[in-house]
C-alpha positions as semicolon CSV with decimal commas, in nm:
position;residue;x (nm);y (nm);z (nm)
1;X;-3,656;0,529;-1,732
2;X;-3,448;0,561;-2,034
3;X;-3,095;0,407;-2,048
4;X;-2,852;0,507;-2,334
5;X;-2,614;0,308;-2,510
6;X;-2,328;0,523;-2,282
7;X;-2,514;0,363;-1,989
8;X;-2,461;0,017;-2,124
9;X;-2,122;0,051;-2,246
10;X;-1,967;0,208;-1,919
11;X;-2,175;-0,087;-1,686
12;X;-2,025;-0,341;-1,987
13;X;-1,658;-0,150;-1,927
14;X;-1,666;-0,139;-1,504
15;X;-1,801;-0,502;-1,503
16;X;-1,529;-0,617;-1,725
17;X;-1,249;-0,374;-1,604
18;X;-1,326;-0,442;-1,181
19;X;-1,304;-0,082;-1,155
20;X;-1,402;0,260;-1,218
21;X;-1,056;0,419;-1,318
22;X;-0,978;0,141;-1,560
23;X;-1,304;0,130;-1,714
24;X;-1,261;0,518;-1,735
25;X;-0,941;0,477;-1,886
26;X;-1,114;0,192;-2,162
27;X;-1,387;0,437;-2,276
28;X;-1,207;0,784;-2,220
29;X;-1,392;0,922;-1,969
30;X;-1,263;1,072;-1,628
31;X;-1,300;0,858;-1,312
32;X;-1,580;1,176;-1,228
33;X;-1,768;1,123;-1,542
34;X;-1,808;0,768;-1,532
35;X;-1,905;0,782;-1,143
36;X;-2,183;1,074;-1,271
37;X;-2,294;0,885;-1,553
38;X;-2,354;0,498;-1,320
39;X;-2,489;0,702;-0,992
40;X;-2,741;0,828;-1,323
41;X;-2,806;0,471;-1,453
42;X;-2,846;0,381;-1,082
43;X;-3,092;0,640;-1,087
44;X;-3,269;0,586;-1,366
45;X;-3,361;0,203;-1,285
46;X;-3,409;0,262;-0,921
47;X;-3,127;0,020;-0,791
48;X;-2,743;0,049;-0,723
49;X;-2,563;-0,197;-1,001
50;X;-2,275;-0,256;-0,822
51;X;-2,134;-0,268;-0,444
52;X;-1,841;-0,104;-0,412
53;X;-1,588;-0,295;-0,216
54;X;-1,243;-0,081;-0,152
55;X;-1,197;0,021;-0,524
56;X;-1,336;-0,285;-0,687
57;X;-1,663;-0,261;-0,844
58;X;-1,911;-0,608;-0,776
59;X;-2,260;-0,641;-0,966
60;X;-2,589;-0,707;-0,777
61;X;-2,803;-0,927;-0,908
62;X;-2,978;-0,592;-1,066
63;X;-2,635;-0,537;-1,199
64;X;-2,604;-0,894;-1,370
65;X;-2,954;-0,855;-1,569
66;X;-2,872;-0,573;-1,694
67;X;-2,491;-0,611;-1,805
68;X;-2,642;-0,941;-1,980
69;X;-2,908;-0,771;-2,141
70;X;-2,599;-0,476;-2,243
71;X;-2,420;-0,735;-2,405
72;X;-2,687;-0,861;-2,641
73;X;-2,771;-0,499;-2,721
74;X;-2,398;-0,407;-2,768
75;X;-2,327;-0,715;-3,017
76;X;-2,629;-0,664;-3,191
77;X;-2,471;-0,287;-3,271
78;X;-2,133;-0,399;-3,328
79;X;-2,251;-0,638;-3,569
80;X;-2,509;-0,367;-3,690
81;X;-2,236;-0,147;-3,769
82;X;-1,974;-0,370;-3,982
């Protein structure tokens, strides 16, 4: 298993955004390319992140760990970066 900081940004994005063509929209990626790139964090840890409900994107508890753990990582680059 080896997420990348795409994976955490795009999980960060749908979890924020409710969906995937807003949170494709947010980081510039096709609706495609964000679905390929979650079904491959999916993959990678073994477990779906979110249930998809009609177009609206809901975190499993799987889902919540790791979007928390995302942000911590994320801020820590932000702030590594300025």
């Amino acid at each position: 298993m080896s997420l990348e900081i795409r994976h955490l940004r795009l999980i960060e994005a749908i979890a924020e955004e409710g969906n995937v063509t807003r949170a494709g929209g947010r980081l510039f990626l096709t609706q495609s390319a964000l679905s390929h790139q979650l079904r491959d964090a999916e993959q990678k840890l073994g477990t779906p992140l979110f249930v998809r409900l009609n177009k609206r994107m809901i975190l499993t508890p799987a889902g919540q760990r790791v979007l928390d753990s995302a942000r911590l990582i994320l801020g820590e680059l932000r702030q590594a970066e300025r």
